[in-house]
C-alpha positions as CSV (number, residue, x, y, z in Angstrom):
1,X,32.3,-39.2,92.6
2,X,35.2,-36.7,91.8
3,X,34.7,-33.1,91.7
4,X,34.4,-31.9,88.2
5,X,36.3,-28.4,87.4
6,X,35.1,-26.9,84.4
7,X,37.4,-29.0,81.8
8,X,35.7,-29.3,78.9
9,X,34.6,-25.5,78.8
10,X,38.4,-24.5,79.9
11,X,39.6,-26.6,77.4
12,X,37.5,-25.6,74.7
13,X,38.1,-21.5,75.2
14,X,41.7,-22.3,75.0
15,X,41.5,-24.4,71.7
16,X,39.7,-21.7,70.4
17,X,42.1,-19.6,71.4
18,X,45.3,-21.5,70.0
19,X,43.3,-22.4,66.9
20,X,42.9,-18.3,66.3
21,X,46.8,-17.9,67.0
22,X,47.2,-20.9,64.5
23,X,49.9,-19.3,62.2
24,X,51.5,-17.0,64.2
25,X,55.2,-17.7,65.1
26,X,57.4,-19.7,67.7
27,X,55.5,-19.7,71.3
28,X,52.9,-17.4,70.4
29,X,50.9,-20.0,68.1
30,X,51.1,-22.9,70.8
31,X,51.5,-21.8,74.6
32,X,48.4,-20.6,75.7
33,X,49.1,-17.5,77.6
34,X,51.5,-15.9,74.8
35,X,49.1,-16.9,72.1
36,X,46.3,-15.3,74.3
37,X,48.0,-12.0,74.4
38,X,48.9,-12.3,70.7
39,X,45.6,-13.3,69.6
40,X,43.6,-9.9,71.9
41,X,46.3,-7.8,70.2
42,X,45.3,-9.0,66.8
43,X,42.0,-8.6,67.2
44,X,42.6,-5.2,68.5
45,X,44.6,-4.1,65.6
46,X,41.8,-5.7,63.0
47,X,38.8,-3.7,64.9
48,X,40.6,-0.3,64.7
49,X,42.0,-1.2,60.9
50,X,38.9,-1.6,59.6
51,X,38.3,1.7,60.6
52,X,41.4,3.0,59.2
53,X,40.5,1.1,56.0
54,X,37.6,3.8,55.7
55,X,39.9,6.8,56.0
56,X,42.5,5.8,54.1
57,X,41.0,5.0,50.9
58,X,38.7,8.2,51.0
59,X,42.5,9.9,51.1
60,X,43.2,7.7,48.0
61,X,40.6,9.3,46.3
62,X,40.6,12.8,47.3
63,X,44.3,12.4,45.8
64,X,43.1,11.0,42.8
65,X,40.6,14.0,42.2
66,X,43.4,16.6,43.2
67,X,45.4,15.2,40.6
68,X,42.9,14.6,37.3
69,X,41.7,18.1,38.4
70,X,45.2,20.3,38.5
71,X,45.9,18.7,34.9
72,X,42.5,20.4,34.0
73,X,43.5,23.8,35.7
74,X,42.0,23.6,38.7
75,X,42.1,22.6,42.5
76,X,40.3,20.1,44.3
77,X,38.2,22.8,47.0
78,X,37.0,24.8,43.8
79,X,35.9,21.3,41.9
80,X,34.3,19.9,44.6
81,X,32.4,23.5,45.3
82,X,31.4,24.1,41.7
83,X,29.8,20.4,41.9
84,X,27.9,21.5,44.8
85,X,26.7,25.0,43.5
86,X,25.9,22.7,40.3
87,X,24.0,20.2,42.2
88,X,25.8,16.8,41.1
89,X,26.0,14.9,43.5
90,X,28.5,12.2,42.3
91,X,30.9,10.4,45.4
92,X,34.5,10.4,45.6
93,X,34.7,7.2,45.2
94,X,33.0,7.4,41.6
95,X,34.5,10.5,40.9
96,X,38.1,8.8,41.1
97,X,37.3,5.9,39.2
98,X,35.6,8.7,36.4
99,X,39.3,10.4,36.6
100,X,41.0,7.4,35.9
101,X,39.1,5.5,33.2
102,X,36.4,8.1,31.7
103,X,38.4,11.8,31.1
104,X,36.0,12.8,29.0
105,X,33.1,12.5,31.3
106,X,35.7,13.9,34.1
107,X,36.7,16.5,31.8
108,X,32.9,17.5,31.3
109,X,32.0,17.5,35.5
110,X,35.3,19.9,35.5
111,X,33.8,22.3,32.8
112,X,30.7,22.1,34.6
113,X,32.1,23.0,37.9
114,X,34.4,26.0,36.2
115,X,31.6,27.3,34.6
116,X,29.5,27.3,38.1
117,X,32.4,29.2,39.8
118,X,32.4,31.9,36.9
């Protein structure tokens, strides 16, 4: 009886492999080894982006605020401080959105932080 050596698991890490590289160009997507390398690289890349995803649109927002809030007079440290001392506790992410399709209700949360400063 002849000596079995692992094939079917072998072969089926390595489809799974190729089948994740499936797209990718020239050698990468069909040689194993390349297409190995390519593939851990990628998946790399996706784990630390989806941290950067995090950072980068709470920058997006901060920017958004910074900018509804100089066309009202004044910066984004003072707003976000007079919200504090006022207790509102409203996220960035809501208080972008606010800047950008409700001024009057952003215009209100700056009044309200002005006045807190004062």
């Amino acid at each position: 009886m002849p000596r079995a050596v692992n094939g079917t698991v072998s072969r089926k890490r390595r489809k799974k492999i190729l089948k994740m590289a499936k797209g990718y160009r020239s050698v990468r997507s069909t040689a194993f080894r390349k297409a190995r390398e390519a593939v851990e690289h990628g998946l790399c890349y996706a784990y630390r982006d989806r941290k950067n995803r995090k950072r980068e649109f709470r920058r997006l927002w901060i920017a958004r605020i910074n900018a509804a809030v100089r066309a009202e007079g004044m910066n984004y440290s003072q707003f976000m401080y007079g919200l504090k001392k006022a207790d509102i506790q409203v996220d960035r992410k809501m208080l972008s959105d606010l800047a950008i399709n409700n001024q009057e209700t952003f215009k209100s949360l700056t009044e309200t932080a002005r006045a807190q400063l004062a």
